[in-house]
C-alpha atoms as an extended CHARMM CRD file, in Angstrom:
* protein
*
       265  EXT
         1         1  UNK       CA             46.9110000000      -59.6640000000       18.3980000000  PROA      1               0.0000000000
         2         2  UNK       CA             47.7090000000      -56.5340000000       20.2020000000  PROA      2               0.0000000000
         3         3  UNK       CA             47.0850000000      -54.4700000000       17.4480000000  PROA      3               0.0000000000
         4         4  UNK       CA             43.5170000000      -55.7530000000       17.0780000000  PROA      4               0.0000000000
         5         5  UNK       CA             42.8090000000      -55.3340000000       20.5740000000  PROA      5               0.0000000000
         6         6  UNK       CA             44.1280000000      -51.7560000000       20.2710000000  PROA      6               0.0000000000
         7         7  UNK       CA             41.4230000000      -51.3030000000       17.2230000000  PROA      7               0.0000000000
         8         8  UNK       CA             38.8150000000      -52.9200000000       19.3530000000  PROA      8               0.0000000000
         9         9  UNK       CA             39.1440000000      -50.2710000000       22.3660000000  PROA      9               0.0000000000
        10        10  UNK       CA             39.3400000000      -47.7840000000       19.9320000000  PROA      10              0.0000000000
        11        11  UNK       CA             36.2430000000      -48.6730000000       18.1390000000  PROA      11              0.0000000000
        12        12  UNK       CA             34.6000000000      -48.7000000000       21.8020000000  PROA      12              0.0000000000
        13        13  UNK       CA             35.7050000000      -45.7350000000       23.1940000000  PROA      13              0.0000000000
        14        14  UNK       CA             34.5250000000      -43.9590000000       19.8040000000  PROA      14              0.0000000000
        15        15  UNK       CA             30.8280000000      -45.4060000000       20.4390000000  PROA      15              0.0000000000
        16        16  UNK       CA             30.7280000000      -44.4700000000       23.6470000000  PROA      16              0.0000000000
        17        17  UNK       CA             31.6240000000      -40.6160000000       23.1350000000  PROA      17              0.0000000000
        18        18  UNK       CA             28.9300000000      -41.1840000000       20.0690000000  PROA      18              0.0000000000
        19        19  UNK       CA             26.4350000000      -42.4920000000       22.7890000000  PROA      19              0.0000000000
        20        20  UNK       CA             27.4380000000      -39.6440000000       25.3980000000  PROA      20              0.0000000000
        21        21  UNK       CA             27.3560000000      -37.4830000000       22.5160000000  PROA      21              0.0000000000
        22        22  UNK       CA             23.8530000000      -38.0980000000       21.6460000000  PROA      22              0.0000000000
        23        23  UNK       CA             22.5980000000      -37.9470000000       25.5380000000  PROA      23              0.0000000000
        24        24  UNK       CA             22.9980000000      -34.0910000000       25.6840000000  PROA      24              0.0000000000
        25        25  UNK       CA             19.9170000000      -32.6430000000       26.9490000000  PROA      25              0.0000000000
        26        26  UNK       CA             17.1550000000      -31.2850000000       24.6110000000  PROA      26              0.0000000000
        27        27  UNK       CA             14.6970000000      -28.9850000000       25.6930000000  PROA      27              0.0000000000
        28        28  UNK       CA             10.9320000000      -29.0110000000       25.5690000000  PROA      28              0.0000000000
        29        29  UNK       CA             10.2900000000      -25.0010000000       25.9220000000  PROA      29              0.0000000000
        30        30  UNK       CA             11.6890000000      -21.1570000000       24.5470000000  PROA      30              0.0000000000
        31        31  UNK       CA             10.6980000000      -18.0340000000       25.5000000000  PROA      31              0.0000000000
        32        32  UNK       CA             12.0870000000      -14.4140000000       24.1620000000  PROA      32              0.0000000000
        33        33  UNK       CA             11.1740000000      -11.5820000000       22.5420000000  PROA      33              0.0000000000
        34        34  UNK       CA             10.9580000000       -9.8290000000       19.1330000000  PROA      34              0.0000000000
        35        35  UNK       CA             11.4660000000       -6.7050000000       17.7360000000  PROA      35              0.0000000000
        36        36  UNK       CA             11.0590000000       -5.8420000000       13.4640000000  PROA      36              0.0000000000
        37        37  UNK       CA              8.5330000000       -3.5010000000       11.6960000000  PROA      37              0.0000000000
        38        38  UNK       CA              4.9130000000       -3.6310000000       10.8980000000  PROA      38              0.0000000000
        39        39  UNK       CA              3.5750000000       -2.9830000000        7.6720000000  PROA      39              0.0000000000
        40        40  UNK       CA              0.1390000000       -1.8590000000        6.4630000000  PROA      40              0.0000000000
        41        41  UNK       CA             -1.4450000000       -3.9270000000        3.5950000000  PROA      41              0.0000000000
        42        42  UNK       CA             -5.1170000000       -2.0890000000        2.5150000000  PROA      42              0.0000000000
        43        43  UNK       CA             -6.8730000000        0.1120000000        0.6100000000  PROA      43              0.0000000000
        44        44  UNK       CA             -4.4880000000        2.5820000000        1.1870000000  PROA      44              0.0000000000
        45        45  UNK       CA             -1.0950000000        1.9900000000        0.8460000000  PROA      45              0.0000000000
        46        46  UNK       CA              1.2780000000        2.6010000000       -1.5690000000  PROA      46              0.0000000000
        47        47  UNK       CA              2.8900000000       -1.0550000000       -2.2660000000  PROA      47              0.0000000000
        48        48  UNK       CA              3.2870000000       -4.5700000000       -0.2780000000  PROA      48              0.0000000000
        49        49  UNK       CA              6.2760000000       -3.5570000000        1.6860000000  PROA      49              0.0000000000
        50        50  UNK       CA              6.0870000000        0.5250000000        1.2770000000  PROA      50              0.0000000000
        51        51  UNK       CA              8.4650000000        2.2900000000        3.7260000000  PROA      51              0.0000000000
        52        52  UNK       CA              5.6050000000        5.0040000000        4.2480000000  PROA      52              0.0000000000
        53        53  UNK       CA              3.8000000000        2.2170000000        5.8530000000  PROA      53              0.0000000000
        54        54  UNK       CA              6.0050000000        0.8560000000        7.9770000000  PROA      54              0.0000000000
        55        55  UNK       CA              6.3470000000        1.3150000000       11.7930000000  PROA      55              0.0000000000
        56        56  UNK       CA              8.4830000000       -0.2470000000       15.1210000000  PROA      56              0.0000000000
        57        57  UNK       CA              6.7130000000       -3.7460000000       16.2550000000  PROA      57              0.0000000000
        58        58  UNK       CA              7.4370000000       -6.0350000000       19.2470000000  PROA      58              0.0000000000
        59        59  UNK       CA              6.6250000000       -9.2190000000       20.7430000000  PROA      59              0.0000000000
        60        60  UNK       CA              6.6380000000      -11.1630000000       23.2440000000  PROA      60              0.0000000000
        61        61  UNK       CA              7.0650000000      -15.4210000000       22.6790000000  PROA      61              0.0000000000
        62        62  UNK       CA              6.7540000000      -18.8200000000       24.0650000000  PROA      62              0.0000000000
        63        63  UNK       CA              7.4160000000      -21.8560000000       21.6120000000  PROA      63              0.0000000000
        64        64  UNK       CA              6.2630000000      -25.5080000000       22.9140000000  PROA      64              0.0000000000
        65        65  UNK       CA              8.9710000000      -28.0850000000       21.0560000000  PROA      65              0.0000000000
        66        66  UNK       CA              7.2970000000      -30.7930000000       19.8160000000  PROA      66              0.0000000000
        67        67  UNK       CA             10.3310000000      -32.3220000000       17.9690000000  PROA      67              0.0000000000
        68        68  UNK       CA             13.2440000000      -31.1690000000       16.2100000000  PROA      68              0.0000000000
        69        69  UNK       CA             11.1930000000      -30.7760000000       13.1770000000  PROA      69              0.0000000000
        70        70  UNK       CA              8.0980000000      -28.8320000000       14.6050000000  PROA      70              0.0000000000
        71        71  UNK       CA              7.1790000000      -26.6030000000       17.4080000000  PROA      71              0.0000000000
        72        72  UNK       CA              3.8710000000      -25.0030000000       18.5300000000  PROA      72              0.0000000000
        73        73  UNK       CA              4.3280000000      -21.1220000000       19.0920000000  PROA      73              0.0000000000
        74        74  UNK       CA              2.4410000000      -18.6750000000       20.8020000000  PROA      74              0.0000000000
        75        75  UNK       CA              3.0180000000      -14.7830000000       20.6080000000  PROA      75              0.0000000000
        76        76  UNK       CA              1.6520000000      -11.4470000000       21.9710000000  PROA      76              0.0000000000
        77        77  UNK       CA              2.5530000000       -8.7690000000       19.2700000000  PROA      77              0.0000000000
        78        78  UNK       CA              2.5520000000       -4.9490000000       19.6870000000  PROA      78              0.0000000000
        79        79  UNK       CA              2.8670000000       -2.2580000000       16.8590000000  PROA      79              0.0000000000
        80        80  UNK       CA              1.1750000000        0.3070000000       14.9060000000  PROA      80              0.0000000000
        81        81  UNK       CA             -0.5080000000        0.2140000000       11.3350000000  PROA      81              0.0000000000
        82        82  UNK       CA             -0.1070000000        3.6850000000        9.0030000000  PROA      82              0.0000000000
        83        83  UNK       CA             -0.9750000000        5.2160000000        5.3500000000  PROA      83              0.0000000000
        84        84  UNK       CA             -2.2650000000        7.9780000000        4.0420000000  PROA      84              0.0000000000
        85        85  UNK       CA             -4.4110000000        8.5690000000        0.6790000000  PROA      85              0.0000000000
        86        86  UNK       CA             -1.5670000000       11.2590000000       -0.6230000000  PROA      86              0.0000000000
        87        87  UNK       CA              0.4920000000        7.8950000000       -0.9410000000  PROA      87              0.0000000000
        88        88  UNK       CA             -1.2440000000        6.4720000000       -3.5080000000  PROA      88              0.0000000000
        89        89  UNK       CA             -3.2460000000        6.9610000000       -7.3690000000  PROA      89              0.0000000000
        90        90  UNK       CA             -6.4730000000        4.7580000000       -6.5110000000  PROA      90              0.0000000000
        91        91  UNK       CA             -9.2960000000        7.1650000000       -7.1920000000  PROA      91              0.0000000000
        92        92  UNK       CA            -11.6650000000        7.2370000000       -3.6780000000  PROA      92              0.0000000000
        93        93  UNK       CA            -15.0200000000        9.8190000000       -4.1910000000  PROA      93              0.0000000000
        94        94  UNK       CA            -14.5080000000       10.5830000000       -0.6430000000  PROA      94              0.0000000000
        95        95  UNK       CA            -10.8870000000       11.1030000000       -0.4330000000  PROA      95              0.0000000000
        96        96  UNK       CA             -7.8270000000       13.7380000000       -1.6690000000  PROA      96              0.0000000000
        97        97  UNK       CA             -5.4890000000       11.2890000000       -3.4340000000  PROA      97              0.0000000000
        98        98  UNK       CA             -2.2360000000       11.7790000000       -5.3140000000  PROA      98              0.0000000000
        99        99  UNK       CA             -3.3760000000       11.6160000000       -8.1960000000  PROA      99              0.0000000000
       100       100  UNK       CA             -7.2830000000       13.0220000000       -7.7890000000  PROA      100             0.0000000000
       101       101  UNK       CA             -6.7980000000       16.3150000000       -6.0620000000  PROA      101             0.0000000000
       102       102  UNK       CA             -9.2420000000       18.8170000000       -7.6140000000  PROA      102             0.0000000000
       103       103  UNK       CA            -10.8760000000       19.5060000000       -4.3360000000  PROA      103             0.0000000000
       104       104  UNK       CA             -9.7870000000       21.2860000000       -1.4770000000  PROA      104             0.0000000000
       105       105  UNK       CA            -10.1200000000       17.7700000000        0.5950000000  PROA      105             0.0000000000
       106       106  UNK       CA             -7.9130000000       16.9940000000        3.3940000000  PROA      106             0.0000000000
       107       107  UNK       CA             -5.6720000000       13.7850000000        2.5550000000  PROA      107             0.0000000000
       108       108  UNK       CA             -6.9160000000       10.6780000000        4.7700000000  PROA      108             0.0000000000
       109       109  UNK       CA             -4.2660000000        9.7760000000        7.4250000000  PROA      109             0.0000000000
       110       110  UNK       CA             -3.8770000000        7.5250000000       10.2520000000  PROA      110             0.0000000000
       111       111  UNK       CA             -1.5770000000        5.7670000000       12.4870000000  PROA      111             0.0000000000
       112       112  UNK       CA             -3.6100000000        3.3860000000       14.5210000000  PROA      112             0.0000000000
       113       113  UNK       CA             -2.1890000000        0.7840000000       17.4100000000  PROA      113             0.0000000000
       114       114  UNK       CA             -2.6800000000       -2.5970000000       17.4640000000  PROA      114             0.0000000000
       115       115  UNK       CA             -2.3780000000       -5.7380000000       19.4740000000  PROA      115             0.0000000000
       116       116  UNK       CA             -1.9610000000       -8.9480000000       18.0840000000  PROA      116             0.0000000000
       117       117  UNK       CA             -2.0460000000      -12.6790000000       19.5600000000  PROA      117             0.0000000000
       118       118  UNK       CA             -1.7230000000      -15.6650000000       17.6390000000  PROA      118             0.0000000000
       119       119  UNK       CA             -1.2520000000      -19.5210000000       17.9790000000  PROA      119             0.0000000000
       120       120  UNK       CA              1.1500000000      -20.5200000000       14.9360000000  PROA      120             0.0000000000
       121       121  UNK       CA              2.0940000000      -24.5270000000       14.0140000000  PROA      121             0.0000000000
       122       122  UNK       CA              6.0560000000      -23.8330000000       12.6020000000  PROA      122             0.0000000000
       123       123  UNK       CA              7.4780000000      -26.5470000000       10.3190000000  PROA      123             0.0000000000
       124       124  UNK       CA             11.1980000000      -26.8950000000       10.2800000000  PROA      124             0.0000000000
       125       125  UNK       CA             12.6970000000      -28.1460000000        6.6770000000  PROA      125             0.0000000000
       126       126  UNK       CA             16.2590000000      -29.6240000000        8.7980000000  PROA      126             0.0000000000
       127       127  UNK       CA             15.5560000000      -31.3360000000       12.3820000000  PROA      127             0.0000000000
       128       128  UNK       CA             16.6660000000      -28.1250000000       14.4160000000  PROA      128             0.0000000000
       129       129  UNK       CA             19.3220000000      -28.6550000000       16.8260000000  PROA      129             0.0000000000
       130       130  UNK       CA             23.2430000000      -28.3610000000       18.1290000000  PROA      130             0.0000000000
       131       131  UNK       CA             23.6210000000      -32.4660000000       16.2360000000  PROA      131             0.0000000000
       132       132  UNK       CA             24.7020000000      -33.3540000000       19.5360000000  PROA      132             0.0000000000
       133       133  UNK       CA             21.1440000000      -33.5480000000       21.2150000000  PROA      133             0.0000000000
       134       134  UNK       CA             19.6540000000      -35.4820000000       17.9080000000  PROA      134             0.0000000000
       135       135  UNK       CA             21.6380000000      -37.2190000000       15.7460000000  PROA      135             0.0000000000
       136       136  UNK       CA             21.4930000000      -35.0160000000       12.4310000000  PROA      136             0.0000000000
       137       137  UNK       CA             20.2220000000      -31.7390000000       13.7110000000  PROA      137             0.0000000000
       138       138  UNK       CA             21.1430000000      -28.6720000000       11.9850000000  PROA      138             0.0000000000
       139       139  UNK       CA             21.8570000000      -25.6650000000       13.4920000000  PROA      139             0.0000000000
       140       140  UNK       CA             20.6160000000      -23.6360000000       10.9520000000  PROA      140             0.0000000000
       141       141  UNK       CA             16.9450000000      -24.7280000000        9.3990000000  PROA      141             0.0000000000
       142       142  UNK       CA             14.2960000000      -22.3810000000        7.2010000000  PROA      142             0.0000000000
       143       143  UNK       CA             10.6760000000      -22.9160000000        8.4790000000  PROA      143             0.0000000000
       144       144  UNK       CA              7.3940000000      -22.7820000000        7.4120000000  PROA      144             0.0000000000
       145       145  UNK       CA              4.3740000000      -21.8800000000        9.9940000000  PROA      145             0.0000000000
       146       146  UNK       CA              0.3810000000      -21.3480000000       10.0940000000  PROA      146             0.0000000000
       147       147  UNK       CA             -2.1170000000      -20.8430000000       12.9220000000  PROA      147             0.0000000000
       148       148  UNK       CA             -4.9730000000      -18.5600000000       14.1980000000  PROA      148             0.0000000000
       149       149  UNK       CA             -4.6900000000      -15.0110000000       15.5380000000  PROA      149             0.0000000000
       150       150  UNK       CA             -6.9270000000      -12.4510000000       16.9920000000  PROA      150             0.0000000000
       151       151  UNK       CA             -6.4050000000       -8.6190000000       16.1430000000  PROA      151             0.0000000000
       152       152  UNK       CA             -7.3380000000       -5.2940000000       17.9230000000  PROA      152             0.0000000000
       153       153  UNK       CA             -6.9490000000       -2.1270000000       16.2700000000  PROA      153             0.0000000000
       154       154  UNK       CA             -7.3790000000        1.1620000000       18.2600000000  PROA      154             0.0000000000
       155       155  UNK       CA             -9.0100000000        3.4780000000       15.9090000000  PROA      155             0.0000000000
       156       156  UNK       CA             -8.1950000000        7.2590000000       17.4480000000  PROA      156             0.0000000000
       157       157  UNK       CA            -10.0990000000        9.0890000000       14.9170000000  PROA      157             0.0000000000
       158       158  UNK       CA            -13.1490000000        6.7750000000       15.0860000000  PROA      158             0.0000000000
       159       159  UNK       CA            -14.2140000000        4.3400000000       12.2580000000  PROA      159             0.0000000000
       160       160  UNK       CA            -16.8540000000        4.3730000000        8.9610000000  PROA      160             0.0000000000
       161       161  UNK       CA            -18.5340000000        2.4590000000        7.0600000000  PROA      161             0.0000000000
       162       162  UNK       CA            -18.7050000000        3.9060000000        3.3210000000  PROA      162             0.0000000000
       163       163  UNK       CA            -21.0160000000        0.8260000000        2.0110000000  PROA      163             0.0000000000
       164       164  UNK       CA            -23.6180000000        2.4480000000        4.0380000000  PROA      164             0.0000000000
       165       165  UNK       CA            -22.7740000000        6.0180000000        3.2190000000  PROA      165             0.0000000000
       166       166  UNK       CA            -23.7320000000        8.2880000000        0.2060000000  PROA      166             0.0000000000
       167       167  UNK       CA            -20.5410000000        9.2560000000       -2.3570000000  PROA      167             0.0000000000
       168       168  UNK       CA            -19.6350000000       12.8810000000       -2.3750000000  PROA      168             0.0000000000
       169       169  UNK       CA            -18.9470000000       13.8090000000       -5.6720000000  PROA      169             0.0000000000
       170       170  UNK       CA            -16.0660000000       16.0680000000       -6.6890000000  PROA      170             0.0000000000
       171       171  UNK       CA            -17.9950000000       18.5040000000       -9.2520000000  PROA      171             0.0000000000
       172       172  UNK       CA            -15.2420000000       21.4690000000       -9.3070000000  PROA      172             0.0000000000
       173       173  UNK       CA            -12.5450000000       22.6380000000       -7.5700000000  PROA      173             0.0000000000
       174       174  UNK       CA            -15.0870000000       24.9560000000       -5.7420000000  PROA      174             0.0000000000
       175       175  UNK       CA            -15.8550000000       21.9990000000       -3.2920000000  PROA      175             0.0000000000
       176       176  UNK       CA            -14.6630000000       22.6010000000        0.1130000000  PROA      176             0.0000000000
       177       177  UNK       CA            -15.6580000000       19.4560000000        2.4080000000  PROA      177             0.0000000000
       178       178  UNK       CA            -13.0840000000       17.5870000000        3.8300000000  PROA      178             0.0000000000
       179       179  UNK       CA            -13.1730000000       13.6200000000        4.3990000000  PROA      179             0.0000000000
       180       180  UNK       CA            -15.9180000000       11.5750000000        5.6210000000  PROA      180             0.0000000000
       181       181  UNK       CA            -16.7500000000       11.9630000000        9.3110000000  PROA      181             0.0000000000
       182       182  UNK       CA            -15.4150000000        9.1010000000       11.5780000000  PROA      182             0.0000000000
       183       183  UNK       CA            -18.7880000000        8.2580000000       13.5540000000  PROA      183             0.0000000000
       184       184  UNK       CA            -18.2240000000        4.4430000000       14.3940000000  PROA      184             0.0000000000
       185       185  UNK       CA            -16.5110000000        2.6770000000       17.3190000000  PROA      185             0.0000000000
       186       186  UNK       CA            -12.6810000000        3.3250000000       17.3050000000  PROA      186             0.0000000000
       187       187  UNK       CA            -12.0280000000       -0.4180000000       18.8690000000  PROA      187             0.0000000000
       188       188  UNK       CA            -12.1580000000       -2.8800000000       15.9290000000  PROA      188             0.0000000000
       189       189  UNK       CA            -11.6960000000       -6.3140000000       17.1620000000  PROA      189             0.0000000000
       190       190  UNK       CA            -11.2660000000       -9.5280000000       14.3120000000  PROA      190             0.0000000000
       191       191  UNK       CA             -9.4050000000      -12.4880000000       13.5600000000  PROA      191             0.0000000000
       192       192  UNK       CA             -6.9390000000      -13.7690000000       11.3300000000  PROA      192             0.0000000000
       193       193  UNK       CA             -4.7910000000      -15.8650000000        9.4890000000  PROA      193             0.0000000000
       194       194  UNK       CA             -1.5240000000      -15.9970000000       10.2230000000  PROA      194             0.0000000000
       195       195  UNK       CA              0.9340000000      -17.2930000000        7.4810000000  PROA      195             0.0000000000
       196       196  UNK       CA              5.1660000000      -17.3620000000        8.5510000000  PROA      196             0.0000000000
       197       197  UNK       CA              8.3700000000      -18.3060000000        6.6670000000  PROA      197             0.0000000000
       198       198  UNK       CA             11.4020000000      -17.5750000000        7.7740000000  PROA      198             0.0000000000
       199       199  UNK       CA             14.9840000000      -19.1950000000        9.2400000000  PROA      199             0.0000000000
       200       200  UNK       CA             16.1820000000      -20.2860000000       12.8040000000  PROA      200             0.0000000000
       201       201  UNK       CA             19.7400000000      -20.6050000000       14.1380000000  PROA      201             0.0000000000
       202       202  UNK       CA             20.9790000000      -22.6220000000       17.2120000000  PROA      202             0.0000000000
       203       203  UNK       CA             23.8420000000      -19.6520000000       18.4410000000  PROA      203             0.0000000000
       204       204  UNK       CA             23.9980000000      -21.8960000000       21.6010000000  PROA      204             0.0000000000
       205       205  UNK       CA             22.5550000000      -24.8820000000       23.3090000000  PROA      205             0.0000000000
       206       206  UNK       CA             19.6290000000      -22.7900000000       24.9120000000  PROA      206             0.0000000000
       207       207  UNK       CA             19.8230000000      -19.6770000000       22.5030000000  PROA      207             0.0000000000
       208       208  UNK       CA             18.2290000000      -19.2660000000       19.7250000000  PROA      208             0.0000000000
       209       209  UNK       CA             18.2110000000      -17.0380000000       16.5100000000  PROA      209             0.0000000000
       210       210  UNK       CA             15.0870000000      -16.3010000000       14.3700000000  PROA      210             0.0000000000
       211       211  UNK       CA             14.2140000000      -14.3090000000       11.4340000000  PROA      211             0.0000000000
       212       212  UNK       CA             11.0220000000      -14.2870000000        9.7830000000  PROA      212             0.0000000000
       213       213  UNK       CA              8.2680000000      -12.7740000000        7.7900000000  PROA      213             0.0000000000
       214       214  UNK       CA              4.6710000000      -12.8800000000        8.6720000000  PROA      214             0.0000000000
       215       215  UNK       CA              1.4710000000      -11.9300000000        6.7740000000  PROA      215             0.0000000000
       216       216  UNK       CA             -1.7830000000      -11.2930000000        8.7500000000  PROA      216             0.0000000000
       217       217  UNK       CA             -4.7240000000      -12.0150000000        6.9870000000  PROA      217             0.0000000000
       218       218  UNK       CA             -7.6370000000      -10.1310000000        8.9510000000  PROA      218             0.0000000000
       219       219  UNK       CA            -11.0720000000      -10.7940000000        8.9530000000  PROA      219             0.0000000000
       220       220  UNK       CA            -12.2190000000       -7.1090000000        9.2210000000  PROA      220             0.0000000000
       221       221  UNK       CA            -11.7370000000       -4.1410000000        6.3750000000  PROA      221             0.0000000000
       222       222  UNK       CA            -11.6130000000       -1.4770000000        9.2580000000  PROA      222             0.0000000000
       223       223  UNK       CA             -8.1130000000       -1.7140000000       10.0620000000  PROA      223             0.0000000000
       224       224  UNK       CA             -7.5450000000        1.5280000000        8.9000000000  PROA      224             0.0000000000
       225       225  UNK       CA            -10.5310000000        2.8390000000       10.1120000000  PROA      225             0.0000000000
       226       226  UNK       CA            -12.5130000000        2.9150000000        6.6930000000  PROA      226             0.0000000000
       227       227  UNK       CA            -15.0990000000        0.0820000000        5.1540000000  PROA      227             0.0000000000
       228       228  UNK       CA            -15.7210000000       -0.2600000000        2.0080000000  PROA      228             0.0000000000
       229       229  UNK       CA            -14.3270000000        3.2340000000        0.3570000000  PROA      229             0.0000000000
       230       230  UNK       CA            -15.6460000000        2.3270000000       -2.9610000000  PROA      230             0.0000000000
       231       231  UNK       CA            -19.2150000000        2.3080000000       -1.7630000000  PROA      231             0.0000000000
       232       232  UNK       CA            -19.9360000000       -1.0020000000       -2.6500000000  PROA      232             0.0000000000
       233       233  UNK       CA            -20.6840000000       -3.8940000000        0.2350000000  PROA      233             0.0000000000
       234       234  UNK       CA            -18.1140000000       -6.6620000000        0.9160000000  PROA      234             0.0000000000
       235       235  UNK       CA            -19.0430000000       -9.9700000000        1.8760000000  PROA      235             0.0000000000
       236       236  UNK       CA            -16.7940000000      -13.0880000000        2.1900000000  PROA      236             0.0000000000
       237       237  UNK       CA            -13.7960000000      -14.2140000000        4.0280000000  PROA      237             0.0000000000
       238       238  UNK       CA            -10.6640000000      -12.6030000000        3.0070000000  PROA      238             0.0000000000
       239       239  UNK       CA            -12.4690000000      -10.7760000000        0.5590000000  PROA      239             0.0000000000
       240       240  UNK       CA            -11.4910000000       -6.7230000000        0.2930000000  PROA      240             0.0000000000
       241       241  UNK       CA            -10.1270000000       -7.3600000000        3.8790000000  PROA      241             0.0000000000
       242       242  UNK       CA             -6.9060000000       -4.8480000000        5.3290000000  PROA      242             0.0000000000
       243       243  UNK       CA             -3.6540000000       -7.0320000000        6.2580000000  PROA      243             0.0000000000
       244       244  UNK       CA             -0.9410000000       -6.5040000000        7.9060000000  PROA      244             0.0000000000
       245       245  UNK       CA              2.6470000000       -8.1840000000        7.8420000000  PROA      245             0.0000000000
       246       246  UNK       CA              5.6930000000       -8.1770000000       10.5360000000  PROA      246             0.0000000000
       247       247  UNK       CA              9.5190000000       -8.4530000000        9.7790000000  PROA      247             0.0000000000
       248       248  UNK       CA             11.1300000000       -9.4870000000       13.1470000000  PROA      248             0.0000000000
       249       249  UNK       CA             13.8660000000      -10.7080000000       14.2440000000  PROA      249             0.0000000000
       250       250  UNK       CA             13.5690000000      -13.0460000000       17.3290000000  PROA      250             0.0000000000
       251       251  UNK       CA             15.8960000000      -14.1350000000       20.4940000000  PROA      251             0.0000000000
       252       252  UNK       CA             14.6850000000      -17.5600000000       22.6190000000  PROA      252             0.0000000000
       253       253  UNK       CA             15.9710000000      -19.4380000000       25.8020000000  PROA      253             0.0000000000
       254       254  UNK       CA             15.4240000000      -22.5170000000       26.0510000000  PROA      254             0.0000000000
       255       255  UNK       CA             14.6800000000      -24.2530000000       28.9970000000  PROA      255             0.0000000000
       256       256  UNK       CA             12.6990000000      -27.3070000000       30.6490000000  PROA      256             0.0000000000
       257       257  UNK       CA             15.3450000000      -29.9220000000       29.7470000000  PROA      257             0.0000000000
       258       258  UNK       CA             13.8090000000      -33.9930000000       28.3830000000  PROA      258             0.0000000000
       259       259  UNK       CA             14.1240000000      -36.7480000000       30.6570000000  PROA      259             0.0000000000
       260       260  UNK       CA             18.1380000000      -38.0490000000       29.4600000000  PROA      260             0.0000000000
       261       261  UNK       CA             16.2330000000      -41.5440000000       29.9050000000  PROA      261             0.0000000000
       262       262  UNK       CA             12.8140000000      -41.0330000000       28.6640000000  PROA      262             0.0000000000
       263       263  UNK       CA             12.4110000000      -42.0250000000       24.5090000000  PROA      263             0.0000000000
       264       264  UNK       CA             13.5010000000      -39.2410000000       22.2660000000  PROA      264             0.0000000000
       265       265  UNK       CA             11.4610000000      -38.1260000000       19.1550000000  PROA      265             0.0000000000
């Protein structure tokens, strides 16, 4: 008899520490920073993840927690698109390239700033947590995410559009003009499409550990400051557009802890 009591208080004080267990707090909010590198996807760079094209990015982000398996995130990003025509062996009329270089053309370069904000929906594979706030949280959990963003590109050298332009034609090495002249707007403001995947780690009950990659598909081909350097008009969404994508790695707090007695998701 007393050694069935003994299992019964056991078994009780075990559920209890379970219940207790589960009633650590969970937090609605996060907010941290970023800091990863920037990479220029267009007509003129030399490959998808180049290291000519890459430059220092930042950001600055605020993640609403839905749930442990999703989470609405908003971010104000900061970096710098680059490339250069010498990088690559895409024949341009207007432009000096690697592999074209009869003429006495400059190469096209630029390194042009840009802001970025953008309103992502992130998808966790695992319910993200410590497993003490929600019974079968993971600490670590890949993630999927997609939203809207808006782009601004500061253009320094001005902008053109090449659809609208007449082709000069290399005839000999005798030709000594340099690139097109840079007559539009240097502000180029468009949206796009963000697209994330990446992996999240709980390192403590309010800090948290990202690492992701995100592609930026723009609405705009003047990104790097030229439209349409084949001569030929582009129409569409998506279509013949410049891109951008961000490696970052991520710190959060979390804060704004659930009601311990409201429902839990």
């Amino acid at each position: 008899m007393i050694g069935f009591k003994s299992f019964i208080a056991i078994g009780m004080m075990f559920s209890c520490s379970t219940m207790m267990a589960q009633d650590d707090p969970e937090y609605r909010m996060e907010f941290g920073a970023g800091l990863g590198l920037m990479t220029y996807e267009g007509d003129f760079n030399g490959g998808i993840l180049s290291s000519g094209n890459m430059s220092p990015s930042g950001s600055i982000l605020l993640r609403r927690v839905m749930n442990p398996r999703s989470a609405l995130r908003f971010a104000l990003g900061f970096g710098a698109i680059k490339g250069s025509t010498k990088d690559i062996s895409t024949f341009y009329l207007d432009f000096n390239t690697q592999r074209y270089n009869e003429s006495a053309r400059e190469p096209y370069e630029f390194k042009n700033t840009l802001v970025d904000f953008n309103a992502l929906y992130e998808y966790n594979f695992f319910p993200y947590g410590t497993g003490r706030d929600y019974r079968g949280a993971k600490r670590l959990t890949p993630f999927i995410g997609v939203g809207l963003g808006f782009t601004y590109v500061n253009c320094k050298n001005g902008t053109i559009d090449l659809s609208a332009v007449p082709a000069k034609v290399v005839n000999n090495s005798s030709d000594q003009f340099g690139s097109p002249e840079m007559t539009g707007s240097s502000g180029v403001f468009t949206a796009n499409l963000p697209i994330a995947f990446g992996v999240k780690y709980k390192l403590a009950d309010r800090v948290n550990l990202g690492l992701e990659w995100m592609m930026h598909f723009s609405l705009s081909d003047k990104l790097d400051g030229v439209k349409d350097p084949y001569h030929i008009s582009s129409t569409g969404i998506f279509k013949n557009t410049d891109c951008y994508s961000n490696l970052q790695v991520s710190l959060t707090y979390s804060f704004w802890e659930k009601c311990k007695t409201c429902f839990k998701d």
